[in-house]
ROTOR-389166 format. One record per residue (C-alpha): x, y, z; residue in one letter; residue number from 1. Coordinates in nm, 4 decimals. Each point is the difference from the previous one (the first is absolute). Layout:
N
X|Y|Z|A|NUM
...
END
This chain:
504
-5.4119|2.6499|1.0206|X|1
-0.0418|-0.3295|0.1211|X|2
0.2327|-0.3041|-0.1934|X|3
-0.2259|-0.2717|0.1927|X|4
-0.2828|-0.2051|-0.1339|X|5
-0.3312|0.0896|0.2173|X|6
-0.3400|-0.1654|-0.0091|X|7
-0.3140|0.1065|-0.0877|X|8
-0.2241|0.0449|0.2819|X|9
-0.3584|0.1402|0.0888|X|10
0.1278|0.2422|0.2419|X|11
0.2717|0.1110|-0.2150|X|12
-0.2421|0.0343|-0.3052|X|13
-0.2010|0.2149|0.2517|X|14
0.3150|0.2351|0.0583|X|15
0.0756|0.0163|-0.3323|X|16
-0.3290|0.0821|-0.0970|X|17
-0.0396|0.3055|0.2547|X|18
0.1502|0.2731|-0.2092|X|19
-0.3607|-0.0660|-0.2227|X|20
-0.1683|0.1191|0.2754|X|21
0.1100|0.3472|-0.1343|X|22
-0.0471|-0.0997|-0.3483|X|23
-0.3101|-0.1122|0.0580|X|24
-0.1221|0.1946|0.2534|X|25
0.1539|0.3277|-0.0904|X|26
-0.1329|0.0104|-0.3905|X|27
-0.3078|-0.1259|0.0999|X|28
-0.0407|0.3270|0.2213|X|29
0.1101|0.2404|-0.2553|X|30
-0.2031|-0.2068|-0.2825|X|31
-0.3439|0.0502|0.2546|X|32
0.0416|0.3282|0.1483|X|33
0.2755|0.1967|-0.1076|X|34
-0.1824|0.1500|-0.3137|X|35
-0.3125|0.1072|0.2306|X|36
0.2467|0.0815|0.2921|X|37
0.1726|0.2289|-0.2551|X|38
-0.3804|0.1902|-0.1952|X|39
-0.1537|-0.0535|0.3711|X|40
0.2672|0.1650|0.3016|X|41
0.2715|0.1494|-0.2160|X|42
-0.1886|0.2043|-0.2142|X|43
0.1179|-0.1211|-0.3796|X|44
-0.2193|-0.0696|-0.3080|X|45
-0.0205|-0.3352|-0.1356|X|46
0.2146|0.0616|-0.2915|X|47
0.2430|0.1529|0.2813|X|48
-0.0262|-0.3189|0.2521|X|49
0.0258|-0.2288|-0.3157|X|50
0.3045|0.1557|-0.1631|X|51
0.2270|-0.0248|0.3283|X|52
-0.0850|-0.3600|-0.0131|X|53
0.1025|-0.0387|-0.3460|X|54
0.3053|0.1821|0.0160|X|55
0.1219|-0.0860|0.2968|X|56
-0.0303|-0.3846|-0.1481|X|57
0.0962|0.0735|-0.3196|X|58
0.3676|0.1564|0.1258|X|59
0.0187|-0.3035|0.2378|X|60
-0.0482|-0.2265|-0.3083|X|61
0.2793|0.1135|-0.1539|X|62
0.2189|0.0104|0.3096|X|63
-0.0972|-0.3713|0.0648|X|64
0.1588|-0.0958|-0.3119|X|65
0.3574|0.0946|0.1453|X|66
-0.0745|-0.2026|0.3255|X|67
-0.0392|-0.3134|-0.1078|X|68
0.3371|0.0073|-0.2281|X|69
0.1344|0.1650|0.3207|X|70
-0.1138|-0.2748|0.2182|X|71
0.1363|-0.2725|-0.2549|X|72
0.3590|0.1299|0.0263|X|73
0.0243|0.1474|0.3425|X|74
0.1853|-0.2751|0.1149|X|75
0.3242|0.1497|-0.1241|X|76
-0.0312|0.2909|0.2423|X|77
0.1123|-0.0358|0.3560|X|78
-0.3053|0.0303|0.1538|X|79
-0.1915|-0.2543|-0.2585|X|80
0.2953|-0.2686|0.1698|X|81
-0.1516|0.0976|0.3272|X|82
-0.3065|0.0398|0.0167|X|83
-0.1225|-0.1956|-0.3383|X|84
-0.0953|0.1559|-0.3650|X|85
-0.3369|-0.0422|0.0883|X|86
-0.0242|0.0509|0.3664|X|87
0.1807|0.3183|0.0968|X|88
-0.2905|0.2143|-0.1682|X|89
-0.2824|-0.1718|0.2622|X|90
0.2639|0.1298|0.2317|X|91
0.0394|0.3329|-0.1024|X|92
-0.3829|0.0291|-0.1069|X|93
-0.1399|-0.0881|0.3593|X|94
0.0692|0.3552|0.1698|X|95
-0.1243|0.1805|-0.3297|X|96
-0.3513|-0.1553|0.0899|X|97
-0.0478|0.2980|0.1672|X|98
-0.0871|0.1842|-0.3347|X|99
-0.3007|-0.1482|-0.0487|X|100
-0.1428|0.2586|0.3412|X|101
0.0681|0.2779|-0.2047|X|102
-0.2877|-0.0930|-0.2756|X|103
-0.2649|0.0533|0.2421|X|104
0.1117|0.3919|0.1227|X|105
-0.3225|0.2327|-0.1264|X|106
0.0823|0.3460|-0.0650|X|107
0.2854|-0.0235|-0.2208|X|108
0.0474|0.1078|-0.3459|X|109
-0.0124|-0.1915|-0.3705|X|110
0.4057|-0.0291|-0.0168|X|111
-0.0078|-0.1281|0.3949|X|112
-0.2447|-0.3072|-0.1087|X|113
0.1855|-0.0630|-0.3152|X|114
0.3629|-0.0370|0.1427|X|115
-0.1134|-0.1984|0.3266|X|116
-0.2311|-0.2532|-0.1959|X|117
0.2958|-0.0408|-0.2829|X|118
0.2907|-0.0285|0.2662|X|119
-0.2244|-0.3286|0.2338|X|120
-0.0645|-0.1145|-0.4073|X|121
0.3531|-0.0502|-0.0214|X|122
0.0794|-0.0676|0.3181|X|123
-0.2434|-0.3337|-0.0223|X|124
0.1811|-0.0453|-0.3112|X|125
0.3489|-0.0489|0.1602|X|126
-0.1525|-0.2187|0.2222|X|127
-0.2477|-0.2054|-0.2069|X|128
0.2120|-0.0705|-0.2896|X|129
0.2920|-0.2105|0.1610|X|130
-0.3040|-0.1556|0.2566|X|131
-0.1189|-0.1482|-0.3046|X|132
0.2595|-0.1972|-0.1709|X|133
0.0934|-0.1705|0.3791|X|134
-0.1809|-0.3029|-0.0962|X|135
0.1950|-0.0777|-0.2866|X|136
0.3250|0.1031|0.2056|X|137
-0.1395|-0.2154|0.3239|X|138
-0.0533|-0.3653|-0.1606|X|139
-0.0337|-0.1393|-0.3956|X|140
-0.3060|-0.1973|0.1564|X|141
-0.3587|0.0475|-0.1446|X|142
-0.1528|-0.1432|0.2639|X|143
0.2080|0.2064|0.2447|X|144
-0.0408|0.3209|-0.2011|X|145
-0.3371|-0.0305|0.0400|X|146
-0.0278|-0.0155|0.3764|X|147
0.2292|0.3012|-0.0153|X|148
-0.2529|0.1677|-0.2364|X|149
-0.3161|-0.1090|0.1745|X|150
0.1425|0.1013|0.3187|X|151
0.0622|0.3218|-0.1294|X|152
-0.3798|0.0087|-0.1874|X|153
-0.1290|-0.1176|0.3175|X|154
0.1840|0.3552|0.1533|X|155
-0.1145|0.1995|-0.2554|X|156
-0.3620|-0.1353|0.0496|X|157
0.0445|0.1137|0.3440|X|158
0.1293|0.3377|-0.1192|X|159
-0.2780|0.0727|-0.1982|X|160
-0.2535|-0.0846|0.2490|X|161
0.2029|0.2023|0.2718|X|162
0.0031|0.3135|-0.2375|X|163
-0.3379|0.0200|-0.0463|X|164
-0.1188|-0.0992|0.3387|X|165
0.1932|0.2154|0.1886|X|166
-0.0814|0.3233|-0.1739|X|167
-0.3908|-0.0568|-0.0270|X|168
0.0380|-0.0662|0.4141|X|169
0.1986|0.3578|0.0407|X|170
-0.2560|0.1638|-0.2640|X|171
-0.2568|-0.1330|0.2035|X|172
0.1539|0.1547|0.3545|X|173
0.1039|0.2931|-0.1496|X|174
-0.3142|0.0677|-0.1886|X|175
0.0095|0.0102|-0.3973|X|176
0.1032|0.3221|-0.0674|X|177
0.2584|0.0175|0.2367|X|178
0.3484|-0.0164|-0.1471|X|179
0.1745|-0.1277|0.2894|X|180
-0.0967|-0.3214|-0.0382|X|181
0.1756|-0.0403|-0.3159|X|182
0.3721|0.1569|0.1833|X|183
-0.0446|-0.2158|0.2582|X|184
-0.0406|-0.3056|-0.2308|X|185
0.3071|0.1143|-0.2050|X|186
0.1885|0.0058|0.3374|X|187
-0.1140|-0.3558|0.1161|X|188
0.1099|-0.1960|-0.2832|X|189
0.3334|0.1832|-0.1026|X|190
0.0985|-0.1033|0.3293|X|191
-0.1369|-0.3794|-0.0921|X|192
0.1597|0.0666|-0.3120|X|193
0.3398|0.0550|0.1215|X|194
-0.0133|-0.3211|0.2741|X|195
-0.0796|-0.2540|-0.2850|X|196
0.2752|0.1211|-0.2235|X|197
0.2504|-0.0159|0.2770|X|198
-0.1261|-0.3871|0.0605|X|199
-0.0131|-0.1078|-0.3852|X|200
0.3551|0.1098|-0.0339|X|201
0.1299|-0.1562|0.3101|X|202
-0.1833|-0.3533|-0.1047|X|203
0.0990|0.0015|-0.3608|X|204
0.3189|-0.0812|-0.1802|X|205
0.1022|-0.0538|-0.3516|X|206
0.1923|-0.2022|-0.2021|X|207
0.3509|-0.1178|-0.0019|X|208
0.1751|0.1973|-0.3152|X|209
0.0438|-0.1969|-0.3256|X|210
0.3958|-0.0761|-0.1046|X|211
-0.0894|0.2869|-0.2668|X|212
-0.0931|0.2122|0.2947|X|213
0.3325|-0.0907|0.2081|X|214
0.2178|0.0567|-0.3309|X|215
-0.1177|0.3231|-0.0417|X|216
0.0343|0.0784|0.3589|X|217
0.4154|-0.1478|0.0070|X|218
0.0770|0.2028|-0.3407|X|219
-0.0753|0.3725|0.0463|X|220
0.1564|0.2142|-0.2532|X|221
-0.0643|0.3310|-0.1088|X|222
-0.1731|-0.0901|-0.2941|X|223
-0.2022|-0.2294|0.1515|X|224
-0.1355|0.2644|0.2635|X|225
-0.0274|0.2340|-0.2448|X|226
-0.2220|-0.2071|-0.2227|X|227
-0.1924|-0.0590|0.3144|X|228
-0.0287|0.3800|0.0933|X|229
-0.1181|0.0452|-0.3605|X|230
-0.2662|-0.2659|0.0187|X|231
-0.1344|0.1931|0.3084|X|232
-0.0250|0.3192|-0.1841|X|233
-0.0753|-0.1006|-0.4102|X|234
-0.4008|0.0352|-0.0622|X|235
0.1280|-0.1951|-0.3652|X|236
0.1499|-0.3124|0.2206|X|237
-0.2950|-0.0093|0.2703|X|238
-0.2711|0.0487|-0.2929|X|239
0.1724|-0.3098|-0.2021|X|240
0.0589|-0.2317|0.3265|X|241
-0.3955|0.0685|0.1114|X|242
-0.1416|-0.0375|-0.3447|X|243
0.1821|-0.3158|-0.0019|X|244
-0.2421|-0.1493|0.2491|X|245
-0.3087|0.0637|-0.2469|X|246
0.1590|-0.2653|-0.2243|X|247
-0.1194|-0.2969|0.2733|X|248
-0.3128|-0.0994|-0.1045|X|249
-0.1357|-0.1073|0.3234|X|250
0.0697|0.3625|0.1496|X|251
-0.1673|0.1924|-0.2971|X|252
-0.2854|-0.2353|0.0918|X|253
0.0306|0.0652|0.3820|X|254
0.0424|0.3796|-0.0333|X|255
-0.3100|0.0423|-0.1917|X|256
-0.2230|-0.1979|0.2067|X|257
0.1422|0.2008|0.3617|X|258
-0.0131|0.3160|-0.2035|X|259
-0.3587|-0.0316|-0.1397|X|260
-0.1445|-0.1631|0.3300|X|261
0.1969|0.2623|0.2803|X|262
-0.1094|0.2699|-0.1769|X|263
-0.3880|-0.0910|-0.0094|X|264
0.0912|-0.0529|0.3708|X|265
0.1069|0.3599|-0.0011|X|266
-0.2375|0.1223|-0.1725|X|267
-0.2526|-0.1555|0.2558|X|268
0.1770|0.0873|0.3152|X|269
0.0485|0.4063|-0.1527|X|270
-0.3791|0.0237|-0.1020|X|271
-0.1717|-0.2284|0.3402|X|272
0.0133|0.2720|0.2616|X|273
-0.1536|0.2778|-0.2624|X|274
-0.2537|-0.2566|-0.1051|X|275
-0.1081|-0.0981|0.3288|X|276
-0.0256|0.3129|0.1631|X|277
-0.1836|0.2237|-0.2962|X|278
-0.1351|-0.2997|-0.2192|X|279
-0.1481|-0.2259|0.2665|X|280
-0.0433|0.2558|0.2535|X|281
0.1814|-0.1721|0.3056|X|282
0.3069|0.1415|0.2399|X|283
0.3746|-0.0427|-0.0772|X|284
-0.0431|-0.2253|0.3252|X|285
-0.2471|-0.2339|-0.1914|X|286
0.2484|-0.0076|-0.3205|X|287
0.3213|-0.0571|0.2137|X|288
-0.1826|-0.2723|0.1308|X|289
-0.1321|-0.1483|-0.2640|X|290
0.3998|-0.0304|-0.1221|X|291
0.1234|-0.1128|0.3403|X|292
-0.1816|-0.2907|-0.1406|X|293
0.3103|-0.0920|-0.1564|X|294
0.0579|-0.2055|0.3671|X|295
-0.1383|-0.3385|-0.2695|X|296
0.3471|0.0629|-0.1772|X|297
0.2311|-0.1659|0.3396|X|298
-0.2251|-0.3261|-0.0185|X|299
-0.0143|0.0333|-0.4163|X|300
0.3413|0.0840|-0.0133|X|301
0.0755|-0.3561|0.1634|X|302
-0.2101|-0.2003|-0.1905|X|303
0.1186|0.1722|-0.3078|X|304
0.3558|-0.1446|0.0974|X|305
-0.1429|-0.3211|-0.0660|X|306
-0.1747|0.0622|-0.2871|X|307
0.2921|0.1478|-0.1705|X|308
0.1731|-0.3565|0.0502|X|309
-0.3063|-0.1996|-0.1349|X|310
-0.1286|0.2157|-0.2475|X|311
0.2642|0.2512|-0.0828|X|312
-0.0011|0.4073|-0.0672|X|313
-0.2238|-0.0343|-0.3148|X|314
-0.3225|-0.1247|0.1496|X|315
0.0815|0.2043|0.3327|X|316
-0.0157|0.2844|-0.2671|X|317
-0.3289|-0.0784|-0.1278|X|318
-0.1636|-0.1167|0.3231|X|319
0.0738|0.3641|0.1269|X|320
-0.0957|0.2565|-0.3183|X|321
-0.3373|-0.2027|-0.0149|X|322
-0.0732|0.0920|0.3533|X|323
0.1050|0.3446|0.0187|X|324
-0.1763|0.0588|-0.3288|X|325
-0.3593|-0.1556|0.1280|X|326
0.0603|0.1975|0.3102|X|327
0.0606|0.3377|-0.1908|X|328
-0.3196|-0.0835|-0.2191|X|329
-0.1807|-0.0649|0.3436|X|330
0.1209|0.3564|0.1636|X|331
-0.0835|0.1634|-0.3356|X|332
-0.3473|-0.1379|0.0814|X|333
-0.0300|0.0918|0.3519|X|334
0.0220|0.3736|-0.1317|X|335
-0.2950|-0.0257|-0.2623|X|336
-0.2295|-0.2340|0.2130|X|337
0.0755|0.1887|0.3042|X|338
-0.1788|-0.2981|0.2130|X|339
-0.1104|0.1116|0.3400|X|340
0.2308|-0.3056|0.1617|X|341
0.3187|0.2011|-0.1595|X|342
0.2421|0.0034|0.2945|X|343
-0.0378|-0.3797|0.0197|X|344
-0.0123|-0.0774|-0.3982|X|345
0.3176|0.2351|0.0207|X|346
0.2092|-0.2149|0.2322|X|347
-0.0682|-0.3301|-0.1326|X|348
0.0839|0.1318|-0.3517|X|349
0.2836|0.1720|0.1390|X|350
0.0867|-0.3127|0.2090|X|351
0.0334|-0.2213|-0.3125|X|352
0.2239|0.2661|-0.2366|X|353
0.2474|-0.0133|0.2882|X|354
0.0451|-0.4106|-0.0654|X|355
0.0719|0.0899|-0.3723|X|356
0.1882|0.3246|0.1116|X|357
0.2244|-0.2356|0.2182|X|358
0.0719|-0.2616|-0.2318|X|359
0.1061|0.2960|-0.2743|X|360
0.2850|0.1566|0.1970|X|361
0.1076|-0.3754|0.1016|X|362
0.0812|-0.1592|-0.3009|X|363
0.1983|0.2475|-0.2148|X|364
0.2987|-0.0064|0.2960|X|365
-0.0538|-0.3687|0.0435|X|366
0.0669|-0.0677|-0.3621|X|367
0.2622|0.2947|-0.0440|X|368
0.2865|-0.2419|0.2216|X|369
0.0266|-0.2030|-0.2989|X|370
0.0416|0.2254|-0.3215|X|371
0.3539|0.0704|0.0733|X|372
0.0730|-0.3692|-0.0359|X|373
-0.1964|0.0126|-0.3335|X|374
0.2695|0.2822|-0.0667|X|375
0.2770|-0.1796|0.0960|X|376
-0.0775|-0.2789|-0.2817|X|377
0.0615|0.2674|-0.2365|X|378
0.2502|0.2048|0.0995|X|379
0.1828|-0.2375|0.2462|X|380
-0.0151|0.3016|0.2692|X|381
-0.1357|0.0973|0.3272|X|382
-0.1976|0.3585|-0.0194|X|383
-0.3064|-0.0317|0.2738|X|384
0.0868|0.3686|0.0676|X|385
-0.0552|0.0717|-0.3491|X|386
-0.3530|-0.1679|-0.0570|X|387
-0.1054|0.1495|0.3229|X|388
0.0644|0.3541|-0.1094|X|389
-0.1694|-0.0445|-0.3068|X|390
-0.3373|-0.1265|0.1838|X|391
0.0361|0.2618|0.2351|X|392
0.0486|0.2794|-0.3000|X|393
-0.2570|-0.1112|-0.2033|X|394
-0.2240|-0.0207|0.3002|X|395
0.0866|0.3465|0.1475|X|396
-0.0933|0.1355|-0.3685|X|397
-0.3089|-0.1534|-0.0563|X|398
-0.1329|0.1086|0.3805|X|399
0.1404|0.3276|-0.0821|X|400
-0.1937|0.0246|-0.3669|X|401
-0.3435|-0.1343|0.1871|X|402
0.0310|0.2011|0.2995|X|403
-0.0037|0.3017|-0.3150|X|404
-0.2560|-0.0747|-0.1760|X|405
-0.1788|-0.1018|0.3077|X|406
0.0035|0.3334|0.0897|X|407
-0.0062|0.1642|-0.3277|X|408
-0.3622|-0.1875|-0.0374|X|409
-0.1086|0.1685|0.3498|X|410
0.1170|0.3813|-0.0482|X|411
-0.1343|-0.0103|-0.3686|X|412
-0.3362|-0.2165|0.0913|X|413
-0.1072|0.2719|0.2289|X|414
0.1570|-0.0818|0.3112|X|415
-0.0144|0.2853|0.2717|X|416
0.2534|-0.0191|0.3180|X|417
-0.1602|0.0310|0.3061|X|418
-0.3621|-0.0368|-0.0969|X|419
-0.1944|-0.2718|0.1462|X|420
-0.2028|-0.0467|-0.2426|X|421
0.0687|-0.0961|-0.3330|X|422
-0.1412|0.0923|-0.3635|X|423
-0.1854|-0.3523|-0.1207|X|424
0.2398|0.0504|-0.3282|X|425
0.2698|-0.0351|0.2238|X|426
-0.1465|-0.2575|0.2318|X|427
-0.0299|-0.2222|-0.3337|X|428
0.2986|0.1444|-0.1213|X|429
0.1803|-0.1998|0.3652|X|430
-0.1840|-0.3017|-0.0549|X|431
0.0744|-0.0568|-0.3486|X|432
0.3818|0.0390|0.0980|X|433
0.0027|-0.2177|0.2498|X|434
-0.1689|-0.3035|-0.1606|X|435
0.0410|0.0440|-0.3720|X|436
0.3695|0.1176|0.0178|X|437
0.0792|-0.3044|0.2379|X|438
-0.1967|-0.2347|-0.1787|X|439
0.1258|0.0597|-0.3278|X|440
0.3691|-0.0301|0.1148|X|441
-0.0873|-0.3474|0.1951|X|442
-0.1224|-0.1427|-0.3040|X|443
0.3096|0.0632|-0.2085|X|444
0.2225|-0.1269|0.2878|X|445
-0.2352|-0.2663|0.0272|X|446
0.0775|-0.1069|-0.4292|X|447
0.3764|-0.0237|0.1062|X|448
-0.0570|-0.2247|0.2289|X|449
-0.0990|-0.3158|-0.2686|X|450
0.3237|-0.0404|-0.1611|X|451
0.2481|0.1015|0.4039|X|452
0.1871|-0.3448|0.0312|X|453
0.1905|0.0330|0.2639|X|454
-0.0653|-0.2013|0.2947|X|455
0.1539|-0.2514|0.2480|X|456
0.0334|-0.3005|-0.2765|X|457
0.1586|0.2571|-0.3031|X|458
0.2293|0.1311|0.2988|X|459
0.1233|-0.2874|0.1154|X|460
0.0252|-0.1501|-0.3670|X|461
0.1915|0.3046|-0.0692|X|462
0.2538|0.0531|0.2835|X|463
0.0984|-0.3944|-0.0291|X|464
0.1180|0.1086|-0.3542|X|465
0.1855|0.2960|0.1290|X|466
0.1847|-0.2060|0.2228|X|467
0.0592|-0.2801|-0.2451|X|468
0.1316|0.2752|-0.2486|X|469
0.2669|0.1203|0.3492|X|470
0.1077|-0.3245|0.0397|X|471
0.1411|-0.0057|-0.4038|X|472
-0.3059|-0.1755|-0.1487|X|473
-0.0521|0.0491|-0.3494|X|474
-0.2773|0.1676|-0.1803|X|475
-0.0231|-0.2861|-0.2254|X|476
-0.1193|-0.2629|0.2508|X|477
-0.3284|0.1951|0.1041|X|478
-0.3133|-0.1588|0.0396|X|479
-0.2840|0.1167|-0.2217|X|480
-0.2457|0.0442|0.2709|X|481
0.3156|0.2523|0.1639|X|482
0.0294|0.1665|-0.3200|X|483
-0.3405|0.0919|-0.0037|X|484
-0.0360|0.1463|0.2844|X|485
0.3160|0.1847|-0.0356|X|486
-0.0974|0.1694|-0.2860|X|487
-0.3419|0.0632|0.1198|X|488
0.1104|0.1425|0.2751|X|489
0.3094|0.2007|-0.1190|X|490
-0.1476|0.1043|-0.3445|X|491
0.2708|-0.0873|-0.1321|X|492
0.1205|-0.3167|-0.2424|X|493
0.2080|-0.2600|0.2146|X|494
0.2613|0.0354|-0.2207|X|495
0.0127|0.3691|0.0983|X|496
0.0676|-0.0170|0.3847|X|497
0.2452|-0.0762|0.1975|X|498
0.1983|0.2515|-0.1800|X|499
0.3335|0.2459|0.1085|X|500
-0.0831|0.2594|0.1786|X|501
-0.1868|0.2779|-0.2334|X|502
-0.2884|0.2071|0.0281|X|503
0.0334|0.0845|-0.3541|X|504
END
């Protein structure tokens, strides 16, 4: 774990931001073709496909909880002194890349898709989890975080576009009903997968430990490891300490909006390849590349750096559901219209959803840096690891519950595996699902958005007050504009933070 102060550069935001090219590429994959890879070449229902999704996700939630309070207090092991509390699980995660192969294997039975899809869910899990709270373990800069964060957009963006582009190339050689294509594609990018890790964790580092840290690392008692060993293992104790993150305003407020808005994404991205291929009548080539369109996110990504500086997360928010919503409306109309210029209609439509797309998955992990210091004004503590975990749980629940009903709608609208043509119940039945369900879940995200407050000036209004409070200041000689912000932020009354240490 490295004691010495590094700076913030591009390339090092670039290595940093590598492992997202499996975050970003590898979900994106799954979200697009895993369902149809599943009803299509392995021979399951919808409601089959749909419920390995959802469990597998669902399990993973759960497990994720336990990383992140893992990851917060591995630094009292032996290999957490080596190799960092955050770090050694890039290390360890970059061989097990090779998992995400064994999704793409036709032939195999219900219990061989469930275990292999629920063991890369956690895998990614172990991996993404610490990647995530780096920033705030790399440098207390906003300005800095940010480059780390756009870097690692600017990744994903890259990601996304490779994960789309790639497949609808091999679909296209291999011919669209050839399952080989999809193998080889698993092959290609676990490989990828595992290279990027590797570099991420050899250009990261984290934090020096706090004097609380080092205390509890010079006084090891019995008790003291056995409280530890019970934290660890008590569903009570992790329940209370990740509950305790819901009481920070600004979270509550950020979790809604990325749950609400991810999951229209998901929605989207589950429903696209069904609606292109048996609504509008065109190839899984066509639909693959109408995603791969998602190549606007690298340059969007980077000007959404900026904007999140000038403008802040709240009107990045709304700039982006407005889009994606107009665009939904406009592919909602390409299917009733039908207009004999479709293909072309198609891409500019598609074209424009990928700005909004791209400027979605950027700002939720640009803003997320900064909650934990929001936290720390309450409970005087450090717990990235924790607020991680519980973005990452809530996340892998929601997918799980849309990927469901997703295919719930499908098997019980009429849906029939294998056929090439669809029932026109069930071709209205896909593109009410994709547009209504998304639509209706950007709007709420998009209501959140009008009272988020958290942006560069708040920040830096509020971490000058946590320091001031460090260096003995007293509570009684705040400024009013400080105050406000404080408790707008926190949720809770001034005279209520800063406290001991309690999550009760």
């Amino acid at each position: 774990m490295s004691k010495k102060a590094k700076n913030i550069t591009i390339p090092i935001g670039l290595g940093y931001g590598l492992i997202d090219l499996m975050g970003g590429g590898a979900f994106t994959i799954i979200g697009a073709f895993l369902l149809f890879f599943y009803t299509t070449f392995a021979g399951l229902s919808p409601l089959e496909a749909a419920s390995i999704i959802a469990i597998a996700r669902l399990v993973d939630a759960v497990v994720s909880l336990s990383i992140g309070s893992i990851t917060d207090n591995f630094y009292k092991t032996k290999l957490g002194k080596k190799f960092g509390r955050r770090r050694f699980f890039l290390l360890i995660g970059s061989p097990l890349m090779a998992v995400y192969a064994l999704l793409w294997v036709t032939g195999q039975g219900y219990w061989y898709y469930l275990v292999s899809y629920l063991l890369f869910e956690m895998i990614a899990a172990m991996v993404l989890i610490p990647f995530e709270t780096l920033p705030s373990e790399m440098t207390k800069d906003f300005n800095k975080r940010t480059i780390l964060s756009t870097c690692r957009m600017f990744v994903s963006a890259t990601g996304t576009f490779l994960a789309t582009f790639v497949p609808g190339q091999l679909i296209k050689h291999f011919g669209q009903n050839n399952s080989y294509a999809y193998f080889i594609n698993g092959c290609v990018f676990a490989i990828v997968f595992a290279i990027c890790i590797f570099i991420s964790y050899k250009v990261t580092w984290e934090r020096e430990l706090s004097p609380d840290m080092e205390k509890e690392l010079l006084v090891k008692t019995k008790a003291e490891h056995k409280t530890f060993v019970q934290h660890m293992q008590t569903i009570a104790q992790i329940a209370k300490d990740y509950t305790s993150t819901l009481k920070i305003r600004s979270f509550r407020k950020h979790l809604a909006i990325y749950i609400f808005s991810f999951t229209a994404k998901d929605i989207f991205n589950a429903v696209f390849i069904f609606f292109c291929v048996y609504d509008l009548k065109v190839t899984a080539t066509v639909a693959a590349n109408l995603l791969s369109l998602s190549v606007v996110g690298i340059p969007i990504t980077i000007c959404a750096g900026f904007l999140m500086i000038k403008i802040g997360p709240s009107n990045l928010f709304k700039i982006s559901y407005s889009i994606m919503i107009v665009c939904l409306i406009g592919f909602y109309a390409v299917y009733k219209i039908d207009p004999s210029s479709k293909i072309a209609v198609l891409f500019v439509i598609a074209g424009i959803y990928q700005v909004g797309r791209s400027i979605l998955e950027f700002t939720p992990w640009n803003v997320f840096p900064f909650i934990p210091d929001v936290d720390e004004m309450v409970f005087r503590q450090r717990r990235e690891g924790l607020f991680a975990a519980v973005m990452t749980f809530t996340r892998k629940s929601s997918v799980a519950l849309a990927t469901f009903v997703v295919g719930l709608i499908l098997q019980y609208g009429g849906f029939v595996k294998g056929r090439a043509v669809q029932p026109p119940e069930v071709m209205q039945t896909i593109a009410n699902t994709m547009v209504i369900g998304a639509i209706g879940l950007l709007v709420i995200a998009l209501l959140f958005t009008f009272t988020f407050h958290l942006n560069k000036q708040t920040h830096l209004i509020l971490t000058k007050e946590i320091e001031r409070l460090k260096n003995n200041g007293s509570k009684l000689d705040v400024e009013p504009r400080t105050k406000e912000v404080v408790e707008d932020l926190t949720g809770y009354k001034y005279e209520d933070v800063w406290q001991e240490v309690s999550m009760d």
